[in-house]
C-alpha positions as CSV (number, residue, x, y, z in Angstrom):
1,X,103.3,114.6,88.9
2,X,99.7,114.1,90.9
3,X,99.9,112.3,94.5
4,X,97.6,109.7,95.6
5,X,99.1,110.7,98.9
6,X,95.3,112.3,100.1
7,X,91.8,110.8,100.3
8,X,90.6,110.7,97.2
9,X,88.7,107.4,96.4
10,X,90.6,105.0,95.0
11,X,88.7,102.7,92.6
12,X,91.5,100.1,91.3
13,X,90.2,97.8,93.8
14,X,92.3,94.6,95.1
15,X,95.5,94.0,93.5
16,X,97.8,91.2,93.0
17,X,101.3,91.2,92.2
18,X,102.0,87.3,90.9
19,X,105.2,85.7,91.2
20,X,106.8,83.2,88.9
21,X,105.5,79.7,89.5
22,X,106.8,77.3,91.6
23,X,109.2,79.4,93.4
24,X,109.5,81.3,96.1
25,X,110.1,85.3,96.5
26,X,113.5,85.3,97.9
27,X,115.3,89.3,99.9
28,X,118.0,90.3,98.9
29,X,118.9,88.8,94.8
30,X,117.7,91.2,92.9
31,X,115.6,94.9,91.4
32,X,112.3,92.9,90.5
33,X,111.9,91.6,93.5
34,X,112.7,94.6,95.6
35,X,110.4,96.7,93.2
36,X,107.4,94.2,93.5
37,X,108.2,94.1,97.7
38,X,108.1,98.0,97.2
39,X,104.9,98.4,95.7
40,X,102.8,95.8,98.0
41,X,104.6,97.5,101.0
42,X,103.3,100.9,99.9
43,X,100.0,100.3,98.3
44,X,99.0,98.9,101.7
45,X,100.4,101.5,103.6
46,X,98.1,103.6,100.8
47,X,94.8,101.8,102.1
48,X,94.9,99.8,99.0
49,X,94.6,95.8,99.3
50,X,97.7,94.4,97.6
51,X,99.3,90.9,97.9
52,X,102.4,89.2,96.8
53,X,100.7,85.8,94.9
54,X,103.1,82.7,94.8
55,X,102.2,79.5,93.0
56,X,103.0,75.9,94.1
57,X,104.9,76.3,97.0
58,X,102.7,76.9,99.6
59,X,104.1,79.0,102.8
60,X,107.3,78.3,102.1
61,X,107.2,81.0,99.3
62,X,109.3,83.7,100.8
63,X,106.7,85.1,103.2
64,X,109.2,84.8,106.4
65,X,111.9,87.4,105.0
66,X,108.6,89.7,104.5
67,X,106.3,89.6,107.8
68,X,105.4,93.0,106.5
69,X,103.7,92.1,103.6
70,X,100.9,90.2,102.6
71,X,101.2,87.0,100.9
72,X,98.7,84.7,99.2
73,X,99.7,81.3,97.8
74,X,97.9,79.2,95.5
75,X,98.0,75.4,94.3
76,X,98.5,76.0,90.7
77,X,98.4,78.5,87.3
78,X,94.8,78.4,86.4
79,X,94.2,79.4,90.3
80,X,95.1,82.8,89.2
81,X,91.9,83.2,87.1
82,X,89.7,83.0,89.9
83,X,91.6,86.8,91.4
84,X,89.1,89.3,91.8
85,X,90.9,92.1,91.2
86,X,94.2,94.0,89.4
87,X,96.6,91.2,88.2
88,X,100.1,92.3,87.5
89,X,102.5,89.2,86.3
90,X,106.1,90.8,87.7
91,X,107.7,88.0,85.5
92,X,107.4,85.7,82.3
93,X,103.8,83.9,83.8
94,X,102.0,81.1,81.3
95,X,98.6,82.4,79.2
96,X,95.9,82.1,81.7
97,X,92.3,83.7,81.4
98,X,91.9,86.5,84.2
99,X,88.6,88.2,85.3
100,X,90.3,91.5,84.5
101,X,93.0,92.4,81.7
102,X,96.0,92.1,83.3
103,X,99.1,93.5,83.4
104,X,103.0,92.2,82.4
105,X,105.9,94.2,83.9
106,X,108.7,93.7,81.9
107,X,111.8,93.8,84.1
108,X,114.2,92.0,81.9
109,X,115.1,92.2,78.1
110,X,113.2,90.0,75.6
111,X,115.2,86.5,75.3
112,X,117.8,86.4,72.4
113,X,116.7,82.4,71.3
114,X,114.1,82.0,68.9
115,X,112.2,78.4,71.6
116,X,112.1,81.8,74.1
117,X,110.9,84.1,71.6
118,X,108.2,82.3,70.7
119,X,106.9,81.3,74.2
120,X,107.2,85.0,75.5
121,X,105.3,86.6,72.9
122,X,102.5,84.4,73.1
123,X,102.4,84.6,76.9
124,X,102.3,88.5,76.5
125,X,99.3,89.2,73.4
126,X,96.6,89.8,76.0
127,X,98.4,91.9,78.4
128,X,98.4,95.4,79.2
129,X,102.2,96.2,79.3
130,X,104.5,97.7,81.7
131,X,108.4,98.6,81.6
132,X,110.8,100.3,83.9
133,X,112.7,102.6,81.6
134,X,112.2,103.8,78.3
135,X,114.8,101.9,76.9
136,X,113.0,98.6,77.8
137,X,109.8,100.0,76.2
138,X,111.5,100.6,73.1
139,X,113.0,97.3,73.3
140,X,110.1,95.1,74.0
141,X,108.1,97.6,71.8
142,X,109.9,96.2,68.6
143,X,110.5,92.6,69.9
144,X,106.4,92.5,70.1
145,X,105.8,94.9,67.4
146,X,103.5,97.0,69.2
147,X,103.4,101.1,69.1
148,X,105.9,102.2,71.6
149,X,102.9,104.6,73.3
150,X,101.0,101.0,74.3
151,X,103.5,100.7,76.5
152,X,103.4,102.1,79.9
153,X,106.6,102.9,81.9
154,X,106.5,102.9,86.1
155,X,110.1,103.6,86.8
156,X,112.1,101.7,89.9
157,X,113.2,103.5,93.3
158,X,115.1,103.7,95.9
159,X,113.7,102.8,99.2
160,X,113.7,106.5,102.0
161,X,116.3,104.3,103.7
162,X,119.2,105.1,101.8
163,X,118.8,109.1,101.2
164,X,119.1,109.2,105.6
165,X,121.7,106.8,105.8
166,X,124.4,108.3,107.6
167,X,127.9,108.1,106.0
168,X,130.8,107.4,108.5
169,X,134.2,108.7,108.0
170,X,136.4,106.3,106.2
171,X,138.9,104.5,108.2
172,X,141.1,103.4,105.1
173,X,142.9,104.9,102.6
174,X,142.0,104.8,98.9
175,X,139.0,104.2,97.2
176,X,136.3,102.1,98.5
177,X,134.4,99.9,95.7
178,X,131.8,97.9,96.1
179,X,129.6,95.7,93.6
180,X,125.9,94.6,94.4
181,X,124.8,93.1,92.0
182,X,124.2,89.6,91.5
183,X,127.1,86.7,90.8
184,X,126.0,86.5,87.1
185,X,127.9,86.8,84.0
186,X,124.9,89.2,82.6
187,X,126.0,91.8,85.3
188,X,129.5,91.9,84.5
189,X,130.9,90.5,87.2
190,X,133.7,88.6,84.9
191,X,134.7,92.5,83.4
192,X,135.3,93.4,86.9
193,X,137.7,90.6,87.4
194,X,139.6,91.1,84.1
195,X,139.6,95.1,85.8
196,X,141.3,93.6,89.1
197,X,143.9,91.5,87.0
198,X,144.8,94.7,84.7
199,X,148.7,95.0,85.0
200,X,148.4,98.5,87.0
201,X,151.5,99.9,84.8
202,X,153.9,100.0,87.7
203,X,150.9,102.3,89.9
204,X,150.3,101.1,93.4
205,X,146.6,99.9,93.8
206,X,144.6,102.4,95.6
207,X,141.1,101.1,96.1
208,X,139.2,98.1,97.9
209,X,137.0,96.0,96.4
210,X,134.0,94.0,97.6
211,X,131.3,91.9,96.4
212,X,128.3,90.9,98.4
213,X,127.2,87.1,97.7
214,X,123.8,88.1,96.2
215,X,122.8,85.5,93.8
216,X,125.0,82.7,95.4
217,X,122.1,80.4,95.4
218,X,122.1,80.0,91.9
219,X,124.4,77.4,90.1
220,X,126.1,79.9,88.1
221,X,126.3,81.9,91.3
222,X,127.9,79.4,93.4
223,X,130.7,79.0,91.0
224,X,131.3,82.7,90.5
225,X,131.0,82.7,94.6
226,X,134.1,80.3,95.1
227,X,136.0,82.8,92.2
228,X,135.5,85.8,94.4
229,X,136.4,84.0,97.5
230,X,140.0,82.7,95.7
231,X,140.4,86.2,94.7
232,X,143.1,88.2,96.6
233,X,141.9,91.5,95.5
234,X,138.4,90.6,96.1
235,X,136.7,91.0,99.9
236,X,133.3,88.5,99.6
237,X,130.7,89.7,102.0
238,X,127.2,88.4,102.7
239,X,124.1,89.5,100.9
240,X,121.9,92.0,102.0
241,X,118.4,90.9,102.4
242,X,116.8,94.6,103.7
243,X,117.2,98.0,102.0
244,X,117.9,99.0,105.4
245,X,121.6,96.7,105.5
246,X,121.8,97.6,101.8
247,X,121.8,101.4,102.6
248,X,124.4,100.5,105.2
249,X,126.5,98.5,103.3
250,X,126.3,101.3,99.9
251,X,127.4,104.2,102.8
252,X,130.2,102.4,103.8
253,X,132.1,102.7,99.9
254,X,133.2,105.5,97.7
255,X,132.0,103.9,94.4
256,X,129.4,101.3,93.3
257,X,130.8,99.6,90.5
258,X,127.8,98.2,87.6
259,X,129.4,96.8,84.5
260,X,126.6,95.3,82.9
261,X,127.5,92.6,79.9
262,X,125.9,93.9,76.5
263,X,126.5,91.3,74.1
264,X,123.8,89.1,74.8
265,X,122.0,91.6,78.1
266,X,120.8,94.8,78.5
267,X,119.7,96.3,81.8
268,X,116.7,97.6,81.4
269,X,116.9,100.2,84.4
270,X,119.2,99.3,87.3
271,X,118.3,100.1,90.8
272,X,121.4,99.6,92.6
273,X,122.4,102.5,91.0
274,X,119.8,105.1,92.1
275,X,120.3,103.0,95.6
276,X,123.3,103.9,95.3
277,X,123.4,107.8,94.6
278,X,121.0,108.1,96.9
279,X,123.7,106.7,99.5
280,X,125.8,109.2,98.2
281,X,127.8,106.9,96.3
282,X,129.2,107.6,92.8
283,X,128.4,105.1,90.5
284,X,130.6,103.7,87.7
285,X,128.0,101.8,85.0
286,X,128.0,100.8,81.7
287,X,126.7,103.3,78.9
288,X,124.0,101.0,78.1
289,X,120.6,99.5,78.3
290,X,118.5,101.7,80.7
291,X,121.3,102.3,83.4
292,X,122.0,106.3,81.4
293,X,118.8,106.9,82.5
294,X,119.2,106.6,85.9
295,X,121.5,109.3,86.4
296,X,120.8,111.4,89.5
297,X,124.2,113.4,89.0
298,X,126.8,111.2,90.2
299,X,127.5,108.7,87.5
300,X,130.0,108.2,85.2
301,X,128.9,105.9,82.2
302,X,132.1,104.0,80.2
303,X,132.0,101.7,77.4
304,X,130.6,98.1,78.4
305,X,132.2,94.8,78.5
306,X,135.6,96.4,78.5
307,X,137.9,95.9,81.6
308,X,140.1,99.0,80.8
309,X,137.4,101.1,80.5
310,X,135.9,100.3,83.8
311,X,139.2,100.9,85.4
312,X,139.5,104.6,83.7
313,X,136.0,105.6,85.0
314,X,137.0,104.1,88.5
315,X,140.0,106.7,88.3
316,X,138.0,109.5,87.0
317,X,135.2,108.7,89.8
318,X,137.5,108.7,92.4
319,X,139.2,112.0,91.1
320,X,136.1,113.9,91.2
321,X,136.0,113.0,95.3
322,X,133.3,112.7,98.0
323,X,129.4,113.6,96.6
324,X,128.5,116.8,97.5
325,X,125.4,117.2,99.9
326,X,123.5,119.2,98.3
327,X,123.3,116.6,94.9
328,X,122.5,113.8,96.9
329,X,120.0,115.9,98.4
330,X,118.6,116.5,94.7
331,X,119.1,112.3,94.1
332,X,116.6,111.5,97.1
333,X,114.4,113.7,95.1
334,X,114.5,111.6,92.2
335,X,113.0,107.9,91.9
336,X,111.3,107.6,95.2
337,X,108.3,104.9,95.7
338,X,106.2,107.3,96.3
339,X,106.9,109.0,92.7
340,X,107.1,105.2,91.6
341,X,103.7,104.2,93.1
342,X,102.1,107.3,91.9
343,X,102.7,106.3,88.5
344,X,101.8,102.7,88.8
345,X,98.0,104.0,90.0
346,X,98.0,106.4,86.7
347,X,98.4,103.6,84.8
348,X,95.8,101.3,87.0
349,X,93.1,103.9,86.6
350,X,93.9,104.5,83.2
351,X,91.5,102.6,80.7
352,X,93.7,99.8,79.5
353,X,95.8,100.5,76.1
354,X,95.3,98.0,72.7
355,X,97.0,94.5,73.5
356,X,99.0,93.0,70.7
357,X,96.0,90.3,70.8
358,X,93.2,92.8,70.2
359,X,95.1,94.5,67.3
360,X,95.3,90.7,65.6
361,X,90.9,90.1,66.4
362,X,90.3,93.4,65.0
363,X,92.4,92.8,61.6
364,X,91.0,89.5,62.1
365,X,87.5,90.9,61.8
366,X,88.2,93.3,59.5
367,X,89.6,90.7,56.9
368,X,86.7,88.5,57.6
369,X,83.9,91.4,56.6
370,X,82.2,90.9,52.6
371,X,84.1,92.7,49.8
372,X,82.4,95.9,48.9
373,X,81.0,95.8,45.7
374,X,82.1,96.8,42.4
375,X,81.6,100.8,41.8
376,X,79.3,101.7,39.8
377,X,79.1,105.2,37.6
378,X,76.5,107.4,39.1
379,X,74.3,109.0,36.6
380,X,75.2,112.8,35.9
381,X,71.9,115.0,36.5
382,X,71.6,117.8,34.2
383,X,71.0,121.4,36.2
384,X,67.7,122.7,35.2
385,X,68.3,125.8,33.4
């Protein structure tokens, strides 16, 4: 894989990473925004000019929880058009003319209602696009039915921090659990309370659990928040807003529990799991979506939305015992930002694949050019003899 790590010129120029409208970037809720965080952190660090762009809510756009990074906020959409420069839309961003072709990362799974169907492929047809895992290029490949090899794929990371975090010894007994992810039914937080309420066939519990309170601000999360709190088997702590706590956090449990709902949402990567090998955590995810592809050799994948399941790969997780040293060695090899932002400046430099829009012009045209005329018999000439 090359490295941009040297001097060579770069020639991708400024670049802007644009944020959904009218709301602010916040630490701590979620992979997009510590991916996006990620990239303007290290591009800069690079030599290369990139911003986090927030629209409509002025300096109150999440700028404080990121003194590190630069920020630009702008009054409105069509403000975007005036960028000089690389636009990349992290998230679903209305049609609006650039300078440049842009660029649409797709993060999340295509909606599943036909109102959201409609509005995200039109806001897409003249973008250059960009997933996180070759699942989500399949997937968004067929929802827009564009040729899989149009879309680009710059996987997620896991920030240096949580390959040197140091792991303490444990001061309890059992296995420690932990999940990060957000309070929202898509991230199966509702199988891993059916798991806790399991009848544990006369066995005496032997693990902890905890949930962090990421995604609390949320309605849905606020209601899930006051489940977790009621819960006996549950210990609810604060969300981590830095990789740096989140590192510390991960190092402090056995296993990293990720049991994604499937019936209407598929992860499309999953970095709290690689955040979490790297911590030299096993992980316990469900075999779908993206998350078998972020394997770094101490996951174990069980069927999704299916409480019993999740507690039989908990057991089997816990029977294999602590992560040996030398794999999470091999995991801070894999999915690093530099690796990450490598890729994403291959794809910048690369000329910009076929949109979905220019495919529709050039039928367009194509359709629009005269008939040929009938064919006429050519006359046979004789061979002189």
């Amino acid at each position: 894989m090359p490295s941009y790590l040297d001097d060579r010129p770069k020639t991708v120029g400024n670049i802007y990473f644009v944020w959904n409208p009218h709301q602010p970037l916040p630490a701590g809720t979620g992979g997009t925004e510590n991916y996006t965080i990620g990239h303007v952190r290290e591009l800069n660090r690079r030599g290369l000019n990139a911003h986090v762009v927030t629209i409509g809510v002025g300096m109150t756009d999440g700028r404080d929880e990121f003194t590190d990074v630069p920020f630009l906020s702008m009054a409105c959409v069509a403000d975007v058009g005036e960028l000089d420069g690389v636009v990349i839309f992290v998230a679903e961003f209305p049609v609006v003319r650039t300078k440049r072709p842009a660029y649409q990362m797709l993060h999340v799974p295509p909606p599943g209602d036909a109102a959201g169907r409609v509005r995200i492929a039109a806001t897409m047809q003249d973008r250059s696009l960009i997933a996180t895992s070759r699942f989500s290029a399949r997937l968004w490949s067929e929802f827009l039915d564009v040729d899989l090899d149009t879309i680009s794929i710059v996987y997620p990371y896991a920030e240096a921090c949580f390959s040197t975090e140091m792991r303490p010894p444990s001061e309890e007994t059992g296995t420690r659990i932990l999940y990060a992810g957000r309070l929202s039914p898509e991230k199966g937080i509702y199988t891993l309370l059916a798991m806790l309420d399991l009848d544990p066939a006369g066995q005496e519990r032997t693990f902890t659990c905890t949930a962090t309170t990421a995604g609390s601000d949320k309605p849905q999360g606020r209601n899930i928040e006051r489940v977790l709190e009621a819960h006996p088997s549950v210990r609810l702590v604060p969300r981590r807003t830095t990789p740096r706590a989140m590192a510390t956090l991960m190092a402090r449990h056995d296993i990293i529990v990720m049991p994604s709902n499937s019936q209407y949402w598929h992860e499309t990567f999953g970095i709290v799991s690689i955040e979490a090998q790297h911590s030299g955590c096993r992980v316990v995810a469900s075999d779908d979506g993206g998350l078998p592809e972020t394997d770094c050799g101490s996951i174990t994948l069980v069927a999704p939305d299916d409480p019993a399941a999740l507690a039989r790969g908990i057991r089997e997780a816990a029977a294999l015992g602590a992560v040996d040293e030398v794999v999470r060695l091999d995991a801070a090899a894999r999915f690093t930002v530099d690796n990450s932002v490598d890729d994403l400046i291959d794809v910048l430099l690369m000329p910009s694949p076929i949109t979905p829009a220019a495919v529709v012009r050039d039928l367009e045209t194509l359709v629009r050019l005269p008939s040929a005329g009938d064919p006429q018999e050519r006359p046979v000439l004789h061979t002189p003899a």
